[in-house]
C-alpha positions in Angstrom: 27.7 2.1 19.7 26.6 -0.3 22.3 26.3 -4.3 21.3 22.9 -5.0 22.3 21.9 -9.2 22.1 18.2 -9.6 20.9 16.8 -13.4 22.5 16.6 -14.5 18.8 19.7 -12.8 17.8 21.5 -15.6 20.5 19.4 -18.3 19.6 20.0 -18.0 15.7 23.6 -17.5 16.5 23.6 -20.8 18.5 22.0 -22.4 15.8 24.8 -21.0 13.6 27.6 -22.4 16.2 25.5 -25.8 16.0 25.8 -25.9 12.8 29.9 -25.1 12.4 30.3 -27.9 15.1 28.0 -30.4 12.8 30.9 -29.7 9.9 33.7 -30.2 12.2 32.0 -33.9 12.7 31.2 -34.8 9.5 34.8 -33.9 8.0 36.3 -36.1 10.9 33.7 -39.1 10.1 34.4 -40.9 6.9 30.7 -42.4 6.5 29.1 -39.0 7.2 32.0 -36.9 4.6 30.8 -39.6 1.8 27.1 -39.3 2.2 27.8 -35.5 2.1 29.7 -35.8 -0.5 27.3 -37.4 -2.6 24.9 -34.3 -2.1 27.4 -31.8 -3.0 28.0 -34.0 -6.1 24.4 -32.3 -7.7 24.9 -29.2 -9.8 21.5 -27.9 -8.9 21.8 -28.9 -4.8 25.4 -27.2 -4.6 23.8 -23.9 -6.3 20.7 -24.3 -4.1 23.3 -24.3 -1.0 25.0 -21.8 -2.5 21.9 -19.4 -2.7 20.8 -20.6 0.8 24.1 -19.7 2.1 23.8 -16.6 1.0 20.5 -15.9 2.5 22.0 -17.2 5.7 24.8 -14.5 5.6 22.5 -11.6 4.9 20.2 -12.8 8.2 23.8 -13.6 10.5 24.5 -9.6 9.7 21.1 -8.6 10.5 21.3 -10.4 13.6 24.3 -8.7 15.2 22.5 -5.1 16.4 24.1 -2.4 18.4 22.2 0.6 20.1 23.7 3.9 19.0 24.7 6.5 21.9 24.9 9.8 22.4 28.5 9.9 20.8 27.3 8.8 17.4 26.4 11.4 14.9 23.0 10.7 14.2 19.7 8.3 15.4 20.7 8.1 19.5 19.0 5.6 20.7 17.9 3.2 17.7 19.3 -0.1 17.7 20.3 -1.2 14.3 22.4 -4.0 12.8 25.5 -4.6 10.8 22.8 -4.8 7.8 21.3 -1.5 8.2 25.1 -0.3 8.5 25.8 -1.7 5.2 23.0 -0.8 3.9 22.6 3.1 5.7 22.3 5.1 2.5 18.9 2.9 1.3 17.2 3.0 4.6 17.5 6.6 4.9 16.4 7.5 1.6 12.8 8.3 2.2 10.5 9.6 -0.2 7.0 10.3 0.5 4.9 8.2 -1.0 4.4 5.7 -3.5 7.7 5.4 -6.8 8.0 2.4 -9.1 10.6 1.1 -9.9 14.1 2.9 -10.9 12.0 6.0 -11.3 12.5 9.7 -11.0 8.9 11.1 -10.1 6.2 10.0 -7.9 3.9 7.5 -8.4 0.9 9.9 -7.3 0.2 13.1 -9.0 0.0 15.9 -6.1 -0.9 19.4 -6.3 2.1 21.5 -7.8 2.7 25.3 -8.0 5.1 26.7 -10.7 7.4 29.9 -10.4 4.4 31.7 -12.2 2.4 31.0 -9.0 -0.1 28.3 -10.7 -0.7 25.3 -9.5 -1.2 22.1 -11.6 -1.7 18.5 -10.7 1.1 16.6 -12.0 3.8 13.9 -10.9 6.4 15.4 -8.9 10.2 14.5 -8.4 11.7 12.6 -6.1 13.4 13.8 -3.1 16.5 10.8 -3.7 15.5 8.4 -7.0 17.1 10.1 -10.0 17.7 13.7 -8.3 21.3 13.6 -9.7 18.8 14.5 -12.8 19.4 17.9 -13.9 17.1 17.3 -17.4 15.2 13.8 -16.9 13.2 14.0 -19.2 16.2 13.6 -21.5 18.9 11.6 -19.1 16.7 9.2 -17.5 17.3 6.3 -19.7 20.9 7.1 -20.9 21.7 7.3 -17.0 20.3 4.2 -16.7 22.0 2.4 -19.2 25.3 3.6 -17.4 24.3 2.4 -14.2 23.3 -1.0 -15.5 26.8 -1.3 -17.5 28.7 -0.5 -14.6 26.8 -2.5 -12.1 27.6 -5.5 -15.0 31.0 -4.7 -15.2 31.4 -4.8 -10.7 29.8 -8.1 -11.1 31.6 -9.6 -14.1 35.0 -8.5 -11.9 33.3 -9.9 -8.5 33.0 -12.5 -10.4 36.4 -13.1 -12.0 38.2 -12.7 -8.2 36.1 -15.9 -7.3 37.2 -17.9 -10.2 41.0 -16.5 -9.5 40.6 -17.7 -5.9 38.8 -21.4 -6.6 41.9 -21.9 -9.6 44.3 -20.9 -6.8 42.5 -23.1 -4.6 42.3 -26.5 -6.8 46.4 -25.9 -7.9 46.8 -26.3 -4.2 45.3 -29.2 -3.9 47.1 -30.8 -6.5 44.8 -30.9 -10.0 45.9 -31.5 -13.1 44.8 -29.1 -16.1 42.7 -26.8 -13.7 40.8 -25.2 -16.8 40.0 -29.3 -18.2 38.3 -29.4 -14.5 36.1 -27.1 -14.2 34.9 -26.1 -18.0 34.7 -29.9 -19.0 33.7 -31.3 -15.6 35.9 -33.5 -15.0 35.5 -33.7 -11.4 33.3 -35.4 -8.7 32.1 -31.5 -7.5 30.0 -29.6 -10.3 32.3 -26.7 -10.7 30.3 -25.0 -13.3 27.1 -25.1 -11.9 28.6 -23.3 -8.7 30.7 -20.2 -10.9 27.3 -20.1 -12.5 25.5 -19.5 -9.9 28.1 -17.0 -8.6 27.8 -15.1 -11.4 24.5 -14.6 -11.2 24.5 -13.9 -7.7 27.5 -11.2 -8.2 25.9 -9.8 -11.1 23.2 -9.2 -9.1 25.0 -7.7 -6.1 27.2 -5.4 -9.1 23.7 -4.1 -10.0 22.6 -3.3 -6.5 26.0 -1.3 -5.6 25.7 0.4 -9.0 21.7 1.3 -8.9 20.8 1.9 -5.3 22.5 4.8 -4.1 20.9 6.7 -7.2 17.5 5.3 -7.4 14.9 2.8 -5.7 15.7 -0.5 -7.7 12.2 -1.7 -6.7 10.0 1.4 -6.0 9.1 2.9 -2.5 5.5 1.5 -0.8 3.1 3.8 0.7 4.8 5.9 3.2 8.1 6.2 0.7 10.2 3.3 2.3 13.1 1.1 -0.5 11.1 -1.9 -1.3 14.2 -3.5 -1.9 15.3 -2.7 1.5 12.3 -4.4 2.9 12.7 -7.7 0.6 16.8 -7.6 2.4 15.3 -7.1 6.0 12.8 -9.6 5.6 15.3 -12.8 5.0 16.4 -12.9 8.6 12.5 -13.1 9.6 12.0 -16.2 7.0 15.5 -17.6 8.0 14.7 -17.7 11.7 11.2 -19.1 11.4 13.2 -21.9 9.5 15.9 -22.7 11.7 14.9 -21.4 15.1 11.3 -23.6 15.3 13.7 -26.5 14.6 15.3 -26.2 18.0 11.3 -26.4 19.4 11.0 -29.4 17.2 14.0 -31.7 17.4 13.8 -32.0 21.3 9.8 -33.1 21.7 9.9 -35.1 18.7 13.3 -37.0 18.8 13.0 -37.7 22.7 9.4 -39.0 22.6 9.7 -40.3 19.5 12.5 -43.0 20.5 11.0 -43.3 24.0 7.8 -44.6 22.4 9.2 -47.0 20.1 11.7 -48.1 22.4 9.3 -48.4 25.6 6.4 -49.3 24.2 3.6 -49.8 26.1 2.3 -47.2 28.5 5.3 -45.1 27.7 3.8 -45.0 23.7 0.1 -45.3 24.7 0.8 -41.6 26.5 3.4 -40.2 23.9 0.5 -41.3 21.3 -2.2 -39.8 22.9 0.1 -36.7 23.5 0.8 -36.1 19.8 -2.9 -37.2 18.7 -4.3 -34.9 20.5 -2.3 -32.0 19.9 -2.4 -32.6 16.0 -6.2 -32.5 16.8 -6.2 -28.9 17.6 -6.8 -26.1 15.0 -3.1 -24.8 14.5 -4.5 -21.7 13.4 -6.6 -21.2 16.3 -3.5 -22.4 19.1 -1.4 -19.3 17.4 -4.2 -17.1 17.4 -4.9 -17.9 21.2 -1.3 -17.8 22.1 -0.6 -14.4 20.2 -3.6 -13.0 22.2 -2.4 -13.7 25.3 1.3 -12.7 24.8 -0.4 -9.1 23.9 -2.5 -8.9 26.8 1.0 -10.1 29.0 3.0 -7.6 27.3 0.6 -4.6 27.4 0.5 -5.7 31.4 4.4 -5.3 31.5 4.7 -2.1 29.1 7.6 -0.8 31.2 9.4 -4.1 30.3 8.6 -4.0 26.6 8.6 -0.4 25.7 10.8 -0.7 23.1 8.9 -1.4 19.5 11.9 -3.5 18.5 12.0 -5.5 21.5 8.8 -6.2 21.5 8.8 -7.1 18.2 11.3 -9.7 18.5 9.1 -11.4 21.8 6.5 -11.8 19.4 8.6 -13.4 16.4 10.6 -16.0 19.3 6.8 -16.4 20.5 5.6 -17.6 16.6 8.5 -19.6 16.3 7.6 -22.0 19.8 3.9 -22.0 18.8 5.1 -23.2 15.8 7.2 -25.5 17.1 4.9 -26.8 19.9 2.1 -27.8 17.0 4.9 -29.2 14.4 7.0 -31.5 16.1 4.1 -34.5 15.9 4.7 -35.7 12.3 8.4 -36.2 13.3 7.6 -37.8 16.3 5.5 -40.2 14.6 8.0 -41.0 12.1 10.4 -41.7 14.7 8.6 -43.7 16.6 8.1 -46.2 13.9 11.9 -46.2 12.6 12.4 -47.3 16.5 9.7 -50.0 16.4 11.7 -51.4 13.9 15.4 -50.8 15.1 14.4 -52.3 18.6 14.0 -55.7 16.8 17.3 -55.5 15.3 20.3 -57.8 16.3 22.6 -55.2 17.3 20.1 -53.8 19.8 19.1 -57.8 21.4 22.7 -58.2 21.2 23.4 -54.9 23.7 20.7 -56.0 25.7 21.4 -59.5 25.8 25.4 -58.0 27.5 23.4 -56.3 30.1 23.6 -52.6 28.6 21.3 -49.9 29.9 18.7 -48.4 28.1 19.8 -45.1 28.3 23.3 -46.4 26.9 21.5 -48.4 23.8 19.4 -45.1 22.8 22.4 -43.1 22.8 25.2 -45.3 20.6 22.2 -47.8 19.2 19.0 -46.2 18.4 19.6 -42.0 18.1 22.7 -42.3 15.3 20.4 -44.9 12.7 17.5 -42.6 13.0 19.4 -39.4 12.3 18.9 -39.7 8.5 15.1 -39.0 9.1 16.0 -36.2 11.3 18.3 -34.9 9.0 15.7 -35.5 6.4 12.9 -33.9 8.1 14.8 -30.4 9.6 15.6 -29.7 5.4 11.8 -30.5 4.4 10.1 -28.7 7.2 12.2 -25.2 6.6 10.3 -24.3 3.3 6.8 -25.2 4.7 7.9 -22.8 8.0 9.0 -20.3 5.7 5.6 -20.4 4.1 3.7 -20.5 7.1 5.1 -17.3 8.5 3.7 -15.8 4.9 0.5 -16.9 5.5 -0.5 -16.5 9.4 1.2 -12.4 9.3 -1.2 -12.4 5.9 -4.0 -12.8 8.6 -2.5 -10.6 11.0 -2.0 -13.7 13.6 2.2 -14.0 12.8 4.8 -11.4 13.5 4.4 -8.0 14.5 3.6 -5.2 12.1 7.0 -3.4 13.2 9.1 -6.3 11.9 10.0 -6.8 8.3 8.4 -9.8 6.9 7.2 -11.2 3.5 3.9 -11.7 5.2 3.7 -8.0 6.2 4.7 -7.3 2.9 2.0 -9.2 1.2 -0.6 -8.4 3.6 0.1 -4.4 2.8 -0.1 -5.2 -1.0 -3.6 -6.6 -0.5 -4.8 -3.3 -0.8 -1.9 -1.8 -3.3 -3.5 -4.4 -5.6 -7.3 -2.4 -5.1 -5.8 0.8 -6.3 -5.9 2.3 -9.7 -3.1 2.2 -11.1 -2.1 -1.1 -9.6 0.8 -1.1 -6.7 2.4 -4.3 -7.7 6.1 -3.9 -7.0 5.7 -4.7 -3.3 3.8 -7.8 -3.9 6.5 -9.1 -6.4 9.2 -8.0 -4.3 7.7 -10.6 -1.3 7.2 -13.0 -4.0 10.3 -13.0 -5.5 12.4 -13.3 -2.2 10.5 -16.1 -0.8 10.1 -18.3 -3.9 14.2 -18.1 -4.3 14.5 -19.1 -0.8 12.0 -21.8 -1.0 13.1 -23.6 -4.2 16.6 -23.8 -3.0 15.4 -24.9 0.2 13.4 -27.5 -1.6 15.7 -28.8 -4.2 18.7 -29.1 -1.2 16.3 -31.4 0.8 15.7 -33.3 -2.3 19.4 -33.8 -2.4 19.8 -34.6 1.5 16.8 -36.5 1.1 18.1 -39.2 -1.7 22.0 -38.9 0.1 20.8 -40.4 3.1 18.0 -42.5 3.1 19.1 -46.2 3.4 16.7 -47.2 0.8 16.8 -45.1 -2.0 20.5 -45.7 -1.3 19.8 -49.4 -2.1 18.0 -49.0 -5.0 
């Protein structure tokens, strides 16, 4: 296998290295540790970061792909990722058509012929979900009752190794009556909500380990493809959106931002008229436009982007600057005023009344008291990014129809939900993935929000 280094695979990585480096400051700044501190100190914003961490590990091993050579015993040629390694035995798993959920027959009667040479229309069996089977008819149930109990039982154990390590971890570190600490609460951290959460979250994975290589947890979609498989694949496409769009952001809008506030005058009339009129243009319209264009440059360079995955990932780095290009005004605006106001300050007259320059006072003055709205803003803006890859792919405008997505996912269910009997599994699958991600995305900003704004601090 060959390592093969998508552009968004780097630039997700980057951000990932961006974000180690941000930890190694705050645990070597006192004032930053206690405001983080005081976010970590919410049961439902550590579980939230909890759950979002876990998203983020399932996109970091979907973003590490390697191209398989002629050595390798099967697929030469496809580039796949650590992800589709791990998870090899439900990608391949096939069927041919519509299952629901943890079944053992198609979804779609078909055109049968007994050993007596008849043929009837009935529901036939899969090639992969339940055809350990020898009697289904009889097993089905009882086999799934097994499953589910042994899946319980990988989780409870998952489950009990994290506890094991965070006792070792807090004797270590010098606690009293460990058990008192975490059952009772008496600590500054909510220890309960987090081995909550884990448990849950290992359950869960116990379940998966146990179920999927014997059946398709969540049903196959139209051309027989895990559902569940498509929900996993689709994180990294909602993760980057998130975090790669904020590198498009946080350049325009924190540079322009302080410039104008700082500079004033013709320096904020053209930063203003900059941001007014690009908040003026249809965003819908700008992608639309954009997305055209990048399909007409790379039908023009098909040698260049021959591959569908390559391709693929052009378009979803494209999405993320368009979206970035049209949502870095409301930041900038927000910083603009927080400048307004810090240039009047007495620390800032002060360093210009010593003679410092004005690049010297925007970097040690100006940039560290407006990072709490930058802080603020990168957490708030992830779930509405998230969201808005749903909805523009929905209208066919978002990422490419080869990528797994949520939006793809919905947008095929629009006509799973026209069929009789209904095809809903897909459509819930989408929903249930994104709304997880979402709401702990939400309820963490609420947290980061509250930590470190200056004047809900005051209150």
């Amino acid at each position: 296998m060959d390592l093969i280094i998508l552009k968004t695979d780097f630039l997700f990585l980057l951000v990932l290295a961006g974000v180690v480096g941000y930890v190694f400051i705050v645990l070597r700044d006192d004032n930053l540790s206690r405001t983080w501190k005081k976010v970590f100190q919410r049961p439902l914003a550590a579980s939230a970061a909890l759950i979002f961490t876990f998203y983020i590990l399932i996109a970091a091993l979907d973003s590490i792909h390697f191209k398989l050579t002629a050595q390798d015993r099967v697929g030469s040629g496809e580039i796949l990722s650590v992800l589709d390694i791990v998870l090899w035995d439900v990608k391949v798993n096939v069927e041919k058509t519509y299952s629901a959920p943890l079944a053992y027959r198609s979804f779609s009667k078909e055109s049968l012929q007994l050993e007596n040479g008849k043929i009837v229309r009935d529901y036939p069996r899969l090639f992969y979900g339940g055809a350990h089977l020898i009697d289904p008819e009889k097993n089905h149930h009882s086999d799934l009752s097994r499953l589910i109990a042994m899946g319980l039982i990988s989780g409870v154990a998952l489950w009990l190794g994290a506890v094991g390590i965070l006792v070792i971890l807090l004797k270590s570190s010098g606690r009293g009556n460990v058990a008192r600490v975490i059952i009772y609460g008496e600590s500054i951290y909510p220890f309960r909500a987090i081995l909550l959460t884990l448990a849950l979250v290992f359950l869960l994975v116990g379940l998966f380990i146990s179920l999927s290589p014997h059946y398709h947890i969540l049903g196959t979609d139209k051309v027989g493809n895990d559902v569940l498989y498509q929900g996993i694949k689709s994180i990294r496409t909602g993760v980057l959106i998130g975090t790669l769009t904020t590198i498009v952001i946080l350049p325009f809008a924190l540079f322009l931002g302080i410039c104008a506030g700082y500079f004033r005058g013709w320096v904020d009339d053209l930063v203003q008229f900059l941001y007014t009129t690009l908040s003026s243009i249809p965003g819908v319209l700008l992608i639309a436009a954009s997305a055209l264009m990048l399909e007409i440059y790379m039908a023009k360079h098909a040698d260049t982007y021959s591959s569908l995955i390559i391709r693929a990932d052009v378009r979803l780095l494209a999405l993320c600057l368009i979206l970035g290009v049209t949502a870095w005004t409301g930041l900038c605006r927000y910083l603009r005023a927080e400048t307004l106001k810090l240039r009047e300050m007495d620390f800032v007259n002060a360093a210009k009344a010593f003679g410092t320059p004005a690049r010297t006072i925007l970097a040690r003055h100006v940039t560290p008291n407006v990072m709490h709205i930058v802080m603020i803003a990168i957490v708030l803006d992830f779930s509405g990014l998230v969201l808005a890859e749903a909805a523009l792919t929905y209208i066919d405008i978002g990422v490419d129809q080869s990528t797994e997505s949520w939006g793809n996912m919905i947008n095929g269910a629009r006509l799973e939900l026209a069929r009789e009997p209904v095809v809903w599994w897909s459509l819930l699958t989408a929903f249930l993935f994104m709304l997880v991600l979402v709401l702990a995305a939400n309820i963490f900003a609420d947290a980061v929000r509250d930590a470190f704004d200056p004047r809900i601090k005051d209150r």
